[in-house]
C-alpha positions in Angstrom: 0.0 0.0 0.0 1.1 3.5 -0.8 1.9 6.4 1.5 0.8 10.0 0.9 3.7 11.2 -1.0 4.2 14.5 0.9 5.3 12.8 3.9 8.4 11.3 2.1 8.7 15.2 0.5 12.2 16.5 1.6 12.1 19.4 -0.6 9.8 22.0 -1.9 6.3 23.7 -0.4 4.0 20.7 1.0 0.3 21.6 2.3 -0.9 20.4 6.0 -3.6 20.4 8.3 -1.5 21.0 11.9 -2.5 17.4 13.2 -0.8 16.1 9.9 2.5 18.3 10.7 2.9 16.7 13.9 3.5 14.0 12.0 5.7 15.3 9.3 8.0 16.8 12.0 8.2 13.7 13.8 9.4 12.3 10.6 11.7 14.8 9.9 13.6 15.2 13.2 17.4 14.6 13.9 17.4 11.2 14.4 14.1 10.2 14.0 11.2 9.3 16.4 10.9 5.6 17.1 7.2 6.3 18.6 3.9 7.6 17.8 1.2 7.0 20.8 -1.6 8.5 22.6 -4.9 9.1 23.5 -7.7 11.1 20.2 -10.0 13.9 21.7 -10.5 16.9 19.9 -8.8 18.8 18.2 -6.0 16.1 18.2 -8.0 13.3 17.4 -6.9 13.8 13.1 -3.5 12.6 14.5 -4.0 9.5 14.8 -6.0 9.3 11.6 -3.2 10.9 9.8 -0.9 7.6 11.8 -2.9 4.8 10.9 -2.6 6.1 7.2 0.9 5.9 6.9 1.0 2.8 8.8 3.1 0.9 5.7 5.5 3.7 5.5 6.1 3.9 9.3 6.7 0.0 9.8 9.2 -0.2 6.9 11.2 2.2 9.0 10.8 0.5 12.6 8.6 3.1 13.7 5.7 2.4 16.5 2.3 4.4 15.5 -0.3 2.8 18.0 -2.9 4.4 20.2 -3.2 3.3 23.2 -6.0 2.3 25.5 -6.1 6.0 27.4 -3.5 9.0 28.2 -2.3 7.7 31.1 -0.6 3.9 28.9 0.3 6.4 26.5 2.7 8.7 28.9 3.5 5.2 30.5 4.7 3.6 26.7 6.5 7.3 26.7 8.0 6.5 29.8 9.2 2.8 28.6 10.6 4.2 25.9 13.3 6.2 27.6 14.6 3.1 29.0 15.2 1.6 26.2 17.0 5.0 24.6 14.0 5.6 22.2 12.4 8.9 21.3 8.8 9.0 21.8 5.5 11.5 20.9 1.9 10.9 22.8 -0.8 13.5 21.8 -4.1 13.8 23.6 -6.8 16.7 24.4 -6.4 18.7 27.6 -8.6 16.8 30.0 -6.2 13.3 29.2 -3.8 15.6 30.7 -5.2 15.4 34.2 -5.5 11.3 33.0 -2.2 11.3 32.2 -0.8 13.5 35.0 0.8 10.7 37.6 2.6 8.9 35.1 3.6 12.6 33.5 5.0 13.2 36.6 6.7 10.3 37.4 8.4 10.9 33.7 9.3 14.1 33.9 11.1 13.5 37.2 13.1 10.7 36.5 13.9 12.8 33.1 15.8 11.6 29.7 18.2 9.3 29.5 21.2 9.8 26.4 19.9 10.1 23.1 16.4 9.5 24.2 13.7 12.4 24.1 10.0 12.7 25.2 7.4 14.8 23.3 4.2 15.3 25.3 1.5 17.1 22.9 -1.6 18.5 24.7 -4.5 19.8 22.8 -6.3 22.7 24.0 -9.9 24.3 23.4 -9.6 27.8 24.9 -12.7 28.3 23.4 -15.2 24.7 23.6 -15.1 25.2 19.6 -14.7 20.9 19.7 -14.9 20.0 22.9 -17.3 20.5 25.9 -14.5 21.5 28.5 -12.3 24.8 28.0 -8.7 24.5 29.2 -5.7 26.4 29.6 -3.1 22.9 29.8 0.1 25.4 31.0 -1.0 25.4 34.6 -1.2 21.4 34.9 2.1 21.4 32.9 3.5 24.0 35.7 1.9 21.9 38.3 4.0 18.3 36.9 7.0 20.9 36.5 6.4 20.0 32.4 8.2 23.0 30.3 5.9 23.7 27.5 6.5 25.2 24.0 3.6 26.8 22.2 4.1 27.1 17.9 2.2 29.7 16.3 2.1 28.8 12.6 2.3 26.0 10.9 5.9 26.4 10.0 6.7 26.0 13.5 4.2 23.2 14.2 6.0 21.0 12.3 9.9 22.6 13.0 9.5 22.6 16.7 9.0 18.7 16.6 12.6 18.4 15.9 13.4 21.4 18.0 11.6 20.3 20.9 13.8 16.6 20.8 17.1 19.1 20.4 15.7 20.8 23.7 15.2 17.9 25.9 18.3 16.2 24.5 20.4 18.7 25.8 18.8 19.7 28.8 17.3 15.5 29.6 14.0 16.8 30.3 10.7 15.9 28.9 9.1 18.8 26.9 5.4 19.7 26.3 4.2 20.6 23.0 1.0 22.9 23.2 -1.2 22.8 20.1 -4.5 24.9 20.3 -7.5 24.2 18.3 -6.1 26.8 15.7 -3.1 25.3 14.7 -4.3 21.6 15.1 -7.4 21.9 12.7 -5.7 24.7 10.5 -2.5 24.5 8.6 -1.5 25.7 5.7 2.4 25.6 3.5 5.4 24.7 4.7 8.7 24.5 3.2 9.5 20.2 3.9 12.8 18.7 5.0 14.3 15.2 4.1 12.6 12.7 7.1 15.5 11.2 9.5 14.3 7.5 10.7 15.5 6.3 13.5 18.1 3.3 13.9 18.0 0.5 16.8 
């Protein structure tokens, strides 16, 4: 089965919705992401569409796109994975952040390990445009002592992927990755990089 072409683009302007460039910056960051989890609610639940879809081209590279039963397995596969020296992404809306918050916790104490990195991507509603609960996620993240990055456009959306990795690599934290309902259901062009899959 064939994958949508622009996520193998490397070159060139590609068009995105922001759940898709989630994806397309996992793919293209330094050393690739080895997995894709978490928990759909609005307005991240396209994510995981956009996963399943390019199934084929993520298990040719020995990448793991699974949901998992709620937030709180998801932050716990996260947390597996950074003992094993993997980078990892879980998505889910703002209230799986209070699901997920004990085993967030735990995570972001205990930290990175190496070469291993820890994307946690939280999906707010200021507004209850999707969702029947408004949320501002940056207090909980204070609260689990989570720093959180906040991309504006969807340049950054799918650049700050890679960036966020570079962050917690050097600093062994886990990072939070705040997408609003705006950029998640928007998106627009972006100029694409080559993708970076990761080695085992």
């Amino acid at each position: 089965m064939r994958s949508d072409p622009r996520f193998t683009q490397g070159t060139g302007t590609g068009i995105f919705t922001g759940n898709e460039l989630l994806v397309k910056g996992a793919l293209e960051a330094e050393g690739g992401v080895h997995l894709l989890t978490g928990y759909p609610g609005s307005p991240i639940a396209p994510f995981f569409d956009c996963v399943t879809a390019l199934s084929p081209l993520l298990e040719a590279h020995g990448i793991v796109g699974r949901m998992a039963v709620n937030e709180a397995i998801s932050v716990a596969m996260v947390n597996g994975a950074q003992m094993a020296g993997c980078r990892a992404i879980t998505a889910f809306k703002s209230v799986g952040m209070h699901v997920a918050a004990d085993a967030l916790a735990i995570g972001v104490l205990s930290g990175t390990q190496g070469d291993s990195g820890a994307l946690i991507v939280v999906g707010d509603d200021p507004w209850s445009d999707s969702t029947q609960v408004p949320a501002d996620s940056r207090f909980l993240a204070e609260h689990v002592r989570l720093p959180l990055i906040e991309p504006c456009c969807p340049q950054e959306v799918k650049d700050w992927v890679g960036a966020a990795f570079q962050i917690g690599r050097a600093g062994q934290i886990y990072i939070g990755y705040l997408m609003t309902v705006a950029n998640a259901d928007g998106g627009g062009t972006v100029q694409c990089r080559p993708n970076c899959y990761p080695s085992f």
